[in-house]
N, C-alpha and C positions, 0 to 999 in steps of 0.2 A: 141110707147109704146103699143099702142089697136095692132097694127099688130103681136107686139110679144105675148102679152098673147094669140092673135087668134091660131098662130103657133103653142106655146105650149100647148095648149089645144088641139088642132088635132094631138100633136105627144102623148098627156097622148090618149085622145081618140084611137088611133092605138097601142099604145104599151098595153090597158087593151082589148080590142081587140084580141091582138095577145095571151094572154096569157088566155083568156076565152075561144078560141076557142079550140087551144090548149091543155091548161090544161083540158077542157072540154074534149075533146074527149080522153086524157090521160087515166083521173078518169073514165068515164065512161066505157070505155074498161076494167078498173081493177075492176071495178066492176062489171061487166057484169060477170068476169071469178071468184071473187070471191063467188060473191051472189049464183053462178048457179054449185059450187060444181065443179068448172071445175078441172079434173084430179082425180078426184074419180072413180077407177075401171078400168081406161085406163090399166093400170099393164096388167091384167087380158085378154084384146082383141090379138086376132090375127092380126098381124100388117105387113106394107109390106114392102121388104127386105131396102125401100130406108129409113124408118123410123130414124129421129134423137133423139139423146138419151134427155130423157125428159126435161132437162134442160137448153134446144136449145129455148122451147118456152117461156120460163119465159124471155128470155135476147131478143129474135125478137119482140115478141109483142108489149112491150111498145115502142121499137125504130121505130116499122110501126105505129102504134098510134103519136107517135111525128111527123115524116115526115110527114104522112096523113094528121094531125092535120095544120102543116106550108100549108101542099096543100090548104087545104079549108080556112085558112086564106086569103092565095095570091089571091085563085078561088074568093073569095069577097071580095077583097079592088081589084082589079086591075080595073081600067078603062077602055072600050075596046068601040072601033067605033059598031054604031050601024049596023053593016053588022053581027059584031061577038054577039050584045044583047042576039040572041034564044041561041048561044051557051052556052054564061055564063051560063043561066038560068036553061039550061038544066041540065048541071054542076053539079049545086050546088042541082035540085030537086034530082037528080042521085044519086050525091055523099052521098046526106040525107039518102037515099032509102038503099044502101048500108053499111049504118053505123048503120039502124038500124036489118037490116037482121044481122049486124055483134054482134049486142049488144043480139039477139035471139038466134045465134047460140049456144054456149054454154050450154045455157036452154036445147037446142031439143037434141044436142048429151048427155049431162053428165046429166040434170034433169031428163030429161024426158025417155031420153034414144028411142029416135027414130032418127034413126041415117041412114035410107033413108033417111026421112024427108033433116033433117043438110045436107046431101051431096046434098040433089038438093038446099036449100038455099048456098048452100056454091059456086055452079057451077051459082047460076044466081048473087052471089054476084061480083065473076070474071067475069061474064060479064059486070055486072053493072063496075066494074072499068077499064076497058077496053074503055067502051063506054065513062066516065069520062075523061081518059088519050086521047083519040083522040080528044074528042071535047075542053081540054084543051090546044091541040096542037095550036088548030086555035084562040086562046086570052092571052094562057100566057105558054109559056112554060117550068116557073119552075115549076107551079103545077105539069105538066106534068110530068115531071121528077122525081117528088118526089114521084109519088103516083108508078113508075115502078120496085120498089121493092118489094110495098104492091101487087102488081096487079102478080107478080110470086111467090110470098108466099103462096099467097090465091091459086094459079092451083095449086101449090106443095101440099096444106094443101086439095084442094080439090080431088088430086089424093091419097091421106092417107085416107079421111073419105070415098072416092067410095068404097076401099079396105078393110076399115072395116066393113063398110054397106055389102059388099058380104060376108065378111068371120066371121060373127059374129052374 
């Protein structure tokens, strides 16, 4: 009987888990774009020819927010031999660093309206998840997997903002 409540307490423990890290990074992404005025004035830039019609980003974002979200779940519950420790570590300070250049972006393109600035956080954000997905290769590789949607969205989204940063 104590072994089952211990179980079921570490599957409630993993399942409010999954769904804080998750839903946290869901919410705070739709917040970050709500708060920060994002798509105010976009109309209005000169935009390059690969540009997708504006409605492309309201349906990708929250679905890379979710995937990302399951990455950094898996990236800290998985267990991993102490050869792969620095890598986790790295990981998860990485994938931090990254989520919150991604929670500022917004701010610097639409609030602020410096839109160098956003394109060079935007190129070190892809690299930031680049370096995430390789060091995830060597302890779990569904994170890995999850985040190589987010990690060509973010070159595509940062080959849009270089473009508008030149021609705007």
């Amino acid at each position: 009987m104590q072994k089952e409540k211990s179980i079921q307490k570490e599957k409630f423990s993993s399942v409010l888990l999954f769904v804080v890290v998750v839903g946290g990074t869901m919410v705070l992404g739709f917040l970050s774009g709500m708060l920060s005025g994002a798509s105010a004035g976009y109309d209005g830039y000169a935009r390059p020819p690969l540009t997708p019609p504006d409605t492309t980003f309201s349906v990708v974002w929250p679905v890379l927010y979710f995937l990302t979200g399951i990455s950094f779940y898996l990236m800290l519950t998985t267990i991993v031999e102490q050869k792969n420790l620095a890598a986790k570590r790295a990981s998860i300070i990485i994938w931090a660093v990254q989520l919150a250049l991604n929670l500022m972006w917004p701010f610097l393109f639409f609030a602020l309206d410096l839109k160098t600035v956003a394109f060079i956080v935007s190129t070190v954000m892809t690299v930031c998840v680049l370096a995430v997905v390789v060091m995830d290769f060597f302890y779990c590789k569904p994170a890995a997997w999850l985040n190589i949607p987010y990690l060509i969205w973010l070159a595509f989204a940062t080959y849009l903002g270089m473009y508008i940063a030149l021609y705007n």
